[in-house]
N, C-alpha and C positions, 0 to 999 in steps of 0.2 A: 504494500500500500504506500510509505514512503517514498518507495523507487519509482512511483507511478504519479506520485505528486511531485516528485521531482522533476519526471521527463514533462508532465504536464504544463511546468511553470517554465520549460526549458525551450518546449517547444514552442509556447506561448510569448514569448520574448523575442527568440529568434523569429516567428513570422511578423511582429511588428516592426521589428528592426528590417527586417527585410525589405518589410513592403515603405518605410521609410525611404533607406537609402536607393533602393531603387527608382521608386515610384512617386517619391515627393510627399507622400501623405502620410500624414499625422491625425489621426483621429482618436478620441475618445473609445470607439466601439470598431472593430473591423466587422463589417457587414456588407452588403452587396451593392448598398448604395455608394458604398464610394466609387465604384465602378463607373467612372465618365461614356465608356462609349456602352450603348443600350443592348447590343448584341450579345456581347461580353456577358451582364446581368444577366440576360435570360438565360444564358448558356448555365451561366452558375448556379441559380437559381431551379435549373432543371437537374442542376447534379445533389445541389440540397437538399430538392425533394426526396431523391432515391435514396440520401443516405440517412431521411428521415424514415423511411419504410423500412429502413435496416437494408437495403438493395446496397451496400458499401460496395461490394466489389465491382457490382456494374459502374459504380458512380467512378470507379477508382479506371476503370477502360476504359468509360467516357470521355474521362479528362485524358487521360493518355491519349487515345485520340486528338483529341484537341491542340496539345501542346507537342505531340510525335515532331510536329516540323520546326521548333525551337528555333524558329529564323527571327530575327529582331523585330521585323515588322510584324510578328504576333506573339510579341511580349504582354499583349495587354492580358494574352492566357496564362501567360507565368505567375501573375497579379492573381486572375483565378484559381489557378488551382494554389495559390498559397492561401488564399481567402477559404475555399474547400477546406483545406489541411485543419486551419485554423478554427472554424466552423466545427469539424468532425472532433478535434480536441477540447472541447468545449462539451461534449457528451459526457455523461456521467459512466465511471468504470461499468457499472452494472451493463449500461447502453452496448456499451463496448462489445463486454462478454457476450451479451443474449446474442451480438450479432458474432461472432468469433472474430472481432478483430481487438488490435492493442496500442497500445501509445506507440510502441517501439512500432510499428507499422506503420502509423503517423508517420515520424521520425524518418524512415525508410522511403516513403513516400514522397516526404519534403527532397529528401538526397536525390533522390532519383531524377524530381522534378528539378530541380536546380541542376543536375549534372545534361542533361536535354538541353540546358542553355547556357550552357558552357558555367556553371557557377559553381560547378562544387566545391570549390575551395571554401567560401563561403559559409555552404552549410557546414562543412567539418570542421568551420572553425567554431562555429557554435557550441557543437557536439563533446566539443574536447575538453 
């Protein structure tokens, strides 16, 4: 439970800073409205739904789809699927379990997605 409050607040940090340095925005709440262009939103917003249904892993393809082409003019999906990330680590352990996924999954997910766009350095420095 510690280690899960830990990755929790770890991972929680890292995707605000992310989307900080990255993306310029500083908010109060990360949520989908920060999202400027309206495609984007829906997009994300269609992956929230699913990962409200406990559908995580489709929602986890979707976005893989989405960001598969990591070319800079669709970085606005990086923003998404860290907003996702961040969204899904926000679920309560229990959440987690019923659906069998875990922080460190999150965690995993973030890397992944960051490494698609040339960042991983980034996320591992987080991580360390």
């Amino acid at each position: 439970m510690l280690q899960d409050d830990y990755i929790l607040r770890q991972i929680r940090e890292m995707v605000r800073a992310l989307i900080k340095i990255l993306f310029q925005v500083e908010a109060a709440e990360l949520t989908p409205e920060i999202l400027e262009d309206e495609e984007t939103r829906t997009a994300l917003e269609e992956l929230l739904a699913l990962m409200e249904e406990g559908r995580i892993d489709e929602a986890e393809n979707r976005l893989y789809d989405l960001t598969s082409s990591g070319s800079d003019g669709e970085r606005k999906n990086l923003e998404a699927g860290l907003l996702f990330y961040y969204a899904l680590n926000g679920k309560s352990d229990d959440f987690l379990e019923e659906h069998n996924f875990s922080r460190e999954e999150i965690m995993t997910g973030i890397e992944d997605l960051a490494d698609r766009y040339g960042l991983s350095g980034i996320a591992e420095a987080f991580r360390a």
